[in-house]
N, CA, C and O of each residue as an XYZ file, in Angstrom:
488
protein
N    -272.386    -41.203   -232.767
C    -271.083    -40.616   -232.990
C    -270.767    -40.543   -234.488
O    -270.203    -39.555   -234.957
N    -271.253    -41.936   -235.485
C    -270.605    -41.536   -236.524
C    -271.425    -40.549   -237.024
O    -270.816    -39.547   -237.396
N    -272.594    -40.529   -237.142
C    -273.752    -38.991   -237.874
C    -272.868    -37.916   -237.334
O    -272.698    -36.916   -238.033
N    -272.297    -38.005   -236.193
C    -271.639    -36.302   -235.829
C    -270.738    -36.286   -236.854
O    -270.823    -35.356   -237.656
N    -269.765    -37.240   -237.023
C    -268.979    -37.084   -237.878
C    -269.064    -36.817   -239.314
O    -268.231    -36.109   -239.880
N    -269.980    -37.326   -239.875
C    -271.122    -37.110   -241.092
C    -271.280    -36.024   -241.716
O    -271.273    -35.596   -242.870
N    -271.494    -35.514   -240.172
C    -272.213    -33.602   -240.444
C    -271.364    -32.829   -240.528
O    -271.403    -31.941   -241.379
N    -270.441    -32.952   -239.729
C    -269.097    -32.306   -239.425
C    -268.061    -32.267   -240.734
O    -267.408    -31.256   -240.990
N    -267.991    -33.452   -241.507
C    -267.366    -33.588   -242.761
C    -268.192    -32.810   -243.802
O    -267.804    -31.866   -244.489
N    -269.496    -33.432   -243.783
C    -270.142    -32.315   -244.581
C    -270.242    -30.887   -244.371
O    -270.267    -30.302   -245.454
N    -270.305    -30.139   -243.409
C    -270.275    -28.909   -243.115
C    -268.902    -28.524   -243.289
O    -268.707    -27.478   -243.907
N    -268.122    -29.034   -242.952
C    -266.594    -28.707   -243.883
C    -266.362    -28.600   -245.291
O    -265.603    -27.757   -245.768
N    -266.968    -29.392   -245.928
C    -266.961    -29.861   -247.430
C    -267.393    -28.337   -247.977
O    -266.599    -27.533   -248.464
N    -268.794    -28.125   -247.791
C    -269.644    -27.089   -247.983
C    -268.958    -25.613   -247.518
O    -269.352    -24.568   -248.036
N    -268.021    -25.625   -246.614
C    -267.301    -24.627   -246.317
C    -266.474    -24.409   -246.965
O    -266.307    -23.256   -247.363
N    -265.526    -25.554   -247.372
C    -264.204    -25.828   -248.488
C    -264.663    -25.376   -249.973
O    -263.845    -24.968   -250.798
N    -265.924    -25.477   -250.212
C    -266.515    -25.208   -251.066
C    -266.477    -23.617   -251.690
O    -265.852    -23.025   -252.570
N    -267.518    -23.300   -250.703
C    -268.244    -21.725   -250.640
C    -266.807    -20.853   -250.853
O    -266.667    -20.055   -251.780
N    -265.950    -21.083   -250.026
C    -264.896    -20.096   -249.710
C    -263.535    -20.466   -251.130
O    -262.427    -19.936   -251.216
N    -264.045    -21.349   -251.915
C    -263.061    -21.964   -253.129
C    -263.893    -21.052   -254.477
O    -263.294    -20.722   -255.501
N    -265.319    -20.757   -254.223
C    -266.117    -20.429   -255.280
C    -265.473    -19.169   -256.282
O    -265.064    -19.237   -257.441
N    -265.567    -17.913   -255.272
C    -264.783    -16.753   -256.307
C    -263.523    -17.138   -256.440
O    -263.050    -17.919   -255.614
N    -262.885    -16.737   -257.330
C    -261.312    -16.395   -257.287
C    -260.210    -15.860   -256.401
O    -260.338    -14.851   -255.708
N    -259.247    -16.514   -256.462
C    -258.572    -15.716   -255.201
C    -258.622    -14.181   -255.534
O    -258.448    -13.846   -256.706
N    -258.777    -13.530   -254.875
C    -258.157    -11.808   -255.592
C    -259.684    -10.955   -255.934
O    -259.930     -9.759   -255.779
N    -260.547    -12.028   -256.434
C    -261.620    -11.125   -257.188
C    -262.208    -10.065   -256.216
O    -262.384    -10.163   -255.002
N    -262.478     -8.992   -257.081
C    -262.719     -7.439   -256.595
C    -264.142     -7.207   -256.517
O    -264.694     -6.322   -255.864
N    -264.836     -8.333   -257.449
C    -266.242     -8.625   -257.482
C    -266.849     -8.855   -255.968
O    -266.124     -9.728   -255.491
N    -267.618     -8.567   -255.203
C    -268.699     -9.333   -254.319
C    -269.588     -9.266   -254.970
O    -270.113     -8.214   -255.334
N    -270.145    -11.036   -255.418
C    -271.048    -11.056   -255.790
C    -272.351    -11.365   -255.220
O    -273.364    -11.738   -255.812
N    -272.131    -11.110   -253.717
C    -272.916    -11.410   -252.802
C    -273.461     -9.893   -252.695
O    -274.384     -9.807   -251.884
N    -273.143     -8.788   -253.261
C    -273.758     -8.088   -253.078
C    -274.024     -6.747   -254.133
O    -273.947     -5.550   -253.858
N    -274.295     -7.268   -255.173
C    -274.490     -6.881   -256.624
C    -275.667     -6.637   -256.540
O    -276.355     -7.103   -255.633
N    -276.279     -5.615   -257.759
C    -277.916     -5.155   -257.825
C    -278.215     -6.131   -258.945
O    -277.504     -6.606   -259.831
N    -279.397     -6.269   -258.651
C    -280.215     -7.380   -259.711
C    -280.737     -6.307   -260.832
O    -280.914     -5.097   -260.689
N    -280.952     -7.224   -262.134
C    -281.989     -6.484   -262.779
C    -281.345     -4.996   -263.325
O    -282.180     -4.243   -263.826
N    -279.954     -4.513   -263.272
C    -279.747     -3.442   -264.256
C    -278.510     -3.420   -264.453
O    -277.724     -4.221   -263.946
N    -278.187     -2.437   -265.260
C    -277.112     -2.585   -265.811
C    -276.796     -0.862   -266.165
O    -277.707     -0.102   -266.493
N    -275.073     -0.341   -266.005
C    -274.837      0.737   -266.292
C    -274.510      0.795   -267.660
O    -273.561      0.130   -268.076
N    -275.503      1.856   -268.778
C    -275.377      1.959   -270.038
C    -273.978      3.474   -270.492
O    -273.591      4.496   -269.927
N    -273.723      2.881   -271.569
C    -272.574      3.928   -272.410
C    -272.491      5.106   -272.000
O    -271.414      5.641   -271.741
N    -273.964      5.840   -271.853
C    -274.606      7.540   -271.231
C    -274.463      7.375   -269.851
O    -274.827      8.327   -269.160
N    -273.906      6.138   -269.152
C    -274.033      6.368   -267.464
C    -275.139      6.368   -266.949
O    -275.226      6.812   -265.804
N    -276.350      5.865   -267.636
C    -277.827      5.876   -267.357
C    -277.639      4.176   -266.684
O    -277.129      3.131   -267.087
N    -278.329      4.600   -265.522
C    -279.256      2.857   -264.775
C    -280.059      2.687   -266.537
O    -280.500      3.484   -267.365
N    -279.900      1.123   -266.443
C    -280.708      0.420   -267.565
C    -281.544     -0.573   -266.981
O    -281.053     -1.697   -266.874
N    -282.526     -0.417   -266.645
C    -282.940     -2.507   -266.084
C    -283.564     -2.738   -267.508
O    -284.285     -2.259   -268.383
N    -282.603     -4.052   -267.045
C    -282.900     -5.609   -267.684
C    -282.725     -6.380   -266.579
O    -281.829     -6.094   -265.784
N    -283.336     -7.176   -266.428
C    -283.684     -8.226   -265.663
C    -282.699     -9.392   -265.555
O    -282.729    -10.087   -264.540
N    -281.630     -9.708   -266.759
C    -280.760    -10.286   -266.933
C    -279.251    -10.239   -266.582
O    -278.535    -11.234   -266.471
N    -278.800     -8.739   -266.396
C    -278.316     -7.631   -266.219
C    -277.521     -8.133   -264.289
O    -278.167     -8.912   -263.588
N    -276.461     -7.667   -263.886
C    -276.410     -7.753   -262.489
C    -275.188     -6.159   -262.810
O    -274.673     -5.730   -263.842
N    -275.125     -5.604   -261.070
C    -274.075     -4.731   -261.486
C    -273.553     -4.398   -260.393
O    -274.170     -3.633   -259.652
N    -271.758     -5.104   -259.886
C    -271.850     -4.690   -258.633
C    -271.834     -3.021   -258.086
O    -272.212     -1.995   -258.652
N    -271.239     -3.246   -256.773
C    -271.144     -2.145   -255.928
C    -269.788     -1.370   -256.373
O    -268.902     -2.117   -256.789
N    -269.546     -0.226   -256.351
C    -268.301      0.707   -256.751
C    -267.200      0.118   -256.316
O    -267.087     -0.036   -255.100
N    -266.289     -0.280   -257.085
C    -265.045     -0.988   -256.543
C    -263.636     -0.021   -256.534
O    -263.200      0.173   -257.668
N    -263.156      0.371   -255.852
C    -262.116      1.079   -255.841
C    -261.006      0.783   -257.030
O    -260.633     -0.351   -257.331
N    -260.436      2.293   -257.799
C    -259.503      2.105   -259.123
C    -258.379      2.491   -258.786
O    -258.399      3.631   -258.322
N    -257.302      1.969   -258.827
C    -255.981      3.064   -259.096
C    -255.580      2.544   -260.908
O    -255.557      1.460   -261.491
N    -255.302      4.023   -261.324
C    -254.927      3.745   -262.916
C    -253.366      3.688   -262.724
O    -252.630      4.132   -263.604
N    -252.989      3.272   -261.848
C    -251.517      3.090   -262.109
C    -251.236      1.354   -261.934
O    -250.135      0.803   -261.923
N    -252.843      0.584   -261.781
C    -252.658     -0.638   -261.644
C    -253.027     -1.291   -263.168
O    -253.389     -0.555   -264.085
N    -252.913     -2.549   -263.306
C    -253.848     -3.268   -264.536
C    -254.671     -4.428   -263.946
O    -254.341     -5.241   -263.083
N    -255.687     -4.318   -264.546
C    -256.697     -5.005   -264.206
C    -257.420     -6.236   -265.323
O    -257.584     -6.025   -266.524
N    -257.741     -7.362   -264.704
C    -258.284     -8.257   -265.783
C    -259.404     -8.667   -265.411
O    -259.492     -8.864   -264.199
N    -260.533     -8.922   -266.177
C    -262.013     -9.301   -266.381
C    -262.095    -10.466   -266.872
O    -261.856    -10.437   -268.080
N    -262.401    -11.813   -266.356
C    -262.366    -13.254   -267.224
C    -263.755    -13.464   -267.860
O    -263.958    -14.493   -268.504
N    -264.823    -12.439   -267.694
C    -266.096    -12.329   -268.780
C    -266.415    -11.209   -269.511
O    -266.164    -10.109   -269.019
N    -266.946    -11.294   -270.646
C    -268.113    -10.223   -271.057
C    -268.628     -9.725   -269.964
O    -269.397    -10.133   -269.093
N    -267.905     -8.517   -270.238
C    -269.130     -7.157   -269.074
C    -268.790     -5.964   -269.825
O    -268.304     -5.966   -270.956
N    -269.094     -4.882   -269.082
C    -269.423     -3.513   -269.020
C    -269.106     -2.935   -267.798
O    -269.763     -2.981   -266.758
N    -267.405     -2.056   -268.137
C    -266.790     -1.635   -267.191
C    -267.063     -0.064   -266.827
O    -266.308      0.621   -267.517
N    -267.777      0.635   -266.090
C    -268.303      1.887   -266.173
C    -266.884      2.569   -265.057
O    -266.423      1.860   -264.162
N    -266.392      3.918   -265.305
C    -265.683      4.238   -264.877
C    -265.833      5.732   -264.239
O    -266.107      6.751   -264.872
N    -265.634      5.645   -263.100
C    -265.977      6.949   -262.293
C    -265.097      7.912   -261.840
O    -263.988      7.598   -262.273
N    -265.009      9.168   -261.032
C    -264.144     10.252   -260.499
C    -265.511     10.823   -259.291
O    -266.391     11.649   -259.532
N    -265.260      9.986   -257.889
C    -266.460     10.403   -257.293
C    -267.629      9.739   -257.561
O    -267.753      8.517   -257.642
N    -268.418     10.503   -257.686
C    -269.832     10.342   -258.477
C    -269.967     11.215   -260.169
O    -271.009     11.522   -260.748
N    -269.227     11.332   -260.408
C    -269.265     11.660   -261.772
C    -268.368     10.915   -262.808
O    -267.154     10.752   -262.935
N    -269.711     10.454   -263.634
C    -269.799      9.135   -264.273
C    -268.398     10.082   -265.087
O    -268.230     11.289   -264.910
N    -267.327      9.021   -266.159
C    -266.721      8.939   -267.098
C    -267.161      8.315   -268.419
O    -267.840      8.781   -269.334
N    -266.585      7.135   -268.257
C    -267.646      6.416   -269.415
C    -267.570      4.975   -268.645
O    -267.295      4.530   -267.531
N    -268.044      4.464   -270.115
C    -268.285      2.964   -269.669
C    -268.036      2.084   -271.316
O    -268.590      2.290   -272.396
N    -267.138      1.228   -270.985
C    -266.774      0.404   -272.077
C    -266.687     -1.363   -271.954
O    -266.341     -2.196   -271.116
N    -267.245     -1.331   -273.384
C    -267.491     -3.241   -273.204
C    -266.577     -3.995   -273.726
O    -265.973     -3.869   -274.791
N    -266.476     -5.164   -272.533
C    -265.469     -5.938   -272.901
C    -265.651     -7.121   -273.345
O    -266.295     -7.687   -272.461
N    -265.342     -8.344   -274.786
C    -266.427     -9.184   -275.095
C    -265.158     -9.728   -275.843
O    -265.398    -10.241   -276.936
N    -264.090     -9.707   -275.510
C    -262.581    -10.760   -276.462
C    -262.595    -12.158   -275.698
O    -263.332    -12.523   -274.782
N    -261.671    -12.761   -276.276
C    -261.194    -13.775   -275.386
C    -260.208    -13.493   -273.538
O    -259.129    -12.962   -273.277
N    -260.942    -13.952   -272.930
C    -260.759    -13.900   -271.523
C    -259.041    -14.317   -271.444
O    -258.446    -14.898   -272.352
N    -258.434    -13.879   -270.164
C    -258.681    -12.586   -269.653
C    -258.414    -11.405   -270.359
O    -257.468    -11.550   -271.133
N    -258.994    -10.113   -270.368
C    -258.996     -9.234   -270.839
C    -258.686     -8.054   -269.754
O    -259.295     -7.842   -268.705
N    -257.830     -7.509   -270.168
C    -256.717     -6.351   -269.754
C    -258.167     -5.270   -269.243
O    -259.038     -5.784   -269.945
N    -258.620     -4.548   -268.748
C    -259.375     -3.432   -269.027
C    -258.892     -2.365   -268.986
O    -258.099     -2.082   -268.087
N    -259.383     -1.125   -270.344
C    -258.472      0.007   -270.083
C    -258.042      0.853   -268.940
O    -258.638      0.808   -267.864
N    -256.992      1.644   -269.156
C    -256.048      2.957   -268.251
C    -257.587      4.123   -268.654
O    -257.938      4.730   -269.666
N    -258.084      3.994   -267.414
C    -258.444      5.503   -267.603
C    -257.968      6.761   -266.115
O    -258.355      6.931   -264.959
N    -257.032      7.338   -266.956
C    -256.387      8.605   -265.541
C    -257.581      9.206   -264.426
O    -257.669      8.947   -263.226
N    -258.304      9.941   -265.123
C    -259.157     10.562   -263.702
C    -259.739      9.421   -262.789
O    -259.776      9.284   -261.566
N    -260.178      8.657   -263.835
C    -261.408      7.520   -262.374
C    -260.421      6.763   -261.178
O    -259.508      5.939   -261.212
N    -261.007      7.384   -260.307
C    -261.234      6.387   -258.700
C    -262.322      5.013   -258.450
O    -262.181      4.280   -257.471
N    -263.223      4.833   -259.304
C    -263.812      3.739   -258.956
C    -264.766      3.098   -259.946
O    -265.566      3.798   -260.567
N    -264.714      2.054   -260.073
C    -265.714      1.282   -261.424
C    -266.430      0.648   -261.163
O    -266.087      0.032   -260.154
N    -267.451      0.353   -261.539
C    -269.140     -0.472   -261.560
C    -268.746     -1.734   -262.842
O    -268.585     -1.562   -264.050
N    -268.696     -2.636   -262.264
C    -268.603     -4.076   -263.281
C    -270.346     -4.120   -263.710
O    -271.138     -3.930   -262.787
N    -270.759     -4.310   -264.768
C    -272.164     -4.690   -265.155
C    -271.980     -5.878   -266.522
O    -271.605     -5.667   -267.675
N    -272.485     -7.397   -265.734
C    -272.359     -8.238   -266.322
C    -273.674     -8.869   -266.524
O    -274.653     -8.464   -265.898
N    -273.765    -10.091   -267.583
C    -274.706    -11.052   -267.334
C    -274.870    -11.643   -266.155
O    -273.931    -11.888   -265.398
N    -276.790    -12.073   -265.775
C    -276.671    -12.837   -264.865
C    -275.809    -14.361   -264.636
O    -275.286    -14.748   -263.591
N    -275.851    -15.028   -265.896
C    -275.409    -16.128   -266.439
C    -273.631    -16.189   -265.901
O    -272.968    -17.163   -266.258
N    -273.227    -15.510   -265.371
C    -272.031    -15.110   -265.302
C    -271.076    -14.801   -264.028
O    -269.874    -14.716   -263.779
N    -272.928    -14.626   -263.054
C    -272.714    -14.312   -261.321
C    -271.549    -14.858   -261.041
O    -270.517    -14.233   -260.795
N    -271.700    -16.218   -261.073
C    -271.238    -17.118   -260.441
C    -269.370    -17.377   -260.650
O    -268.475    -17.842   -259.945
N    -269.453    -16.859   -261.835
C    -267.867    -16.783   -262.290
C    -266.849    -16.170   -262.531
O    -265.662    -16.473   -262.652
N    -267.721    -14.815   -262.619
C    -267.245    -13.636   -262.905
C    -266.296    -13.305   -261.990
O    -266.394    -13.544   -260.786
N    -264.958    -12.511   -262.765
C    -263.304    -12.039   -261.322
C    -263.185    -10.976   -262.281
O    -263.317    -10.935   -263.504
N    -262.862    -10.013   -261.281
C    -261.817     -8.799   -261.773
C    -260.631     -9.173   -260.938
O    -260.749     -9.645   -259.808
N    -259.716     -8.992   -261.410
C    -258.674     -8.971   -260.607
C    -257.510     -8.157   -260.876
O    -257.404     -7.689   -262.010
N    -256.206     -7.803   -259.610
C    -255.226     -6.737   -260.185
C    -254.352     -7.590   -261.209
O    -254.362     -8.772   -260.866
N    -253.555     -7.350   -262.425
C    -253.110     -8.443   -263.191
C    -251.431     -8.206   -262.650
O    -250.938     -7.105   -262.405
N    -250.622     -9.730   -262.526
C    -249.372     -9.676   -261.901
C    -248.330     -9.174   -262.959
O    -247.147     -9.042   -262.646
């Protein structure tokens, strides 16, 4: 009986955990980011190996948004790239108003998976 209990605390712990890891709010899944590249200035795929970049995250430019790392915010309308601008101040950092884009590609360090939040700013 007590090992059930054991496991049971631990498998809670580990749950309390996992689900504490991102930030409340973050726009990031970093569970499901591409390895190994990164979106460059020209809107070109770059691999580096170091590089992660998530999946298209939905924009409204009538919101503000904050980044608590160094990345590379690429900004879209559809599938047609806009630009892409780097962000590298002291955290958190505002990221710009851009009017046309509907959706942005975060491209950060790997070093960073783990911590990295976008979030809407209050």
């Amino acid at each position: 009986m007590k090992n059930r209990i054991t496991y049971f605390t631990l498998i809670l712990g580990i749950t309390l955990l996992t689900s504490c890891s991102n930030s409340e709010g973050n726009l990031i899944d970093t569970g499901s980011v591409t390895e190994g590249s990164w979106v460059s200035y020209d809107g070109k795929v770059v691999e580096n190996e170091e590089m992660r970049s998530s999946e298209p995250i939905d924009y409204d430019p009538s919101k503000d948004y904050e980044i608590n790392r160094s990345s590379y915010v690429s900004y879209y309308n559809g599938d047609k790239f806009i630009e892409t601008i780097q962000y590298s101040d002291d955290p958190p950092m505002t990221i710009d108003t851009v009017e046309e884009a509907d959706s942005i590609v975060i491209s950060f360090n790997q070093y960073n998976e783990d911590t990295i939040s976008l979030t809407e700013a209050e």
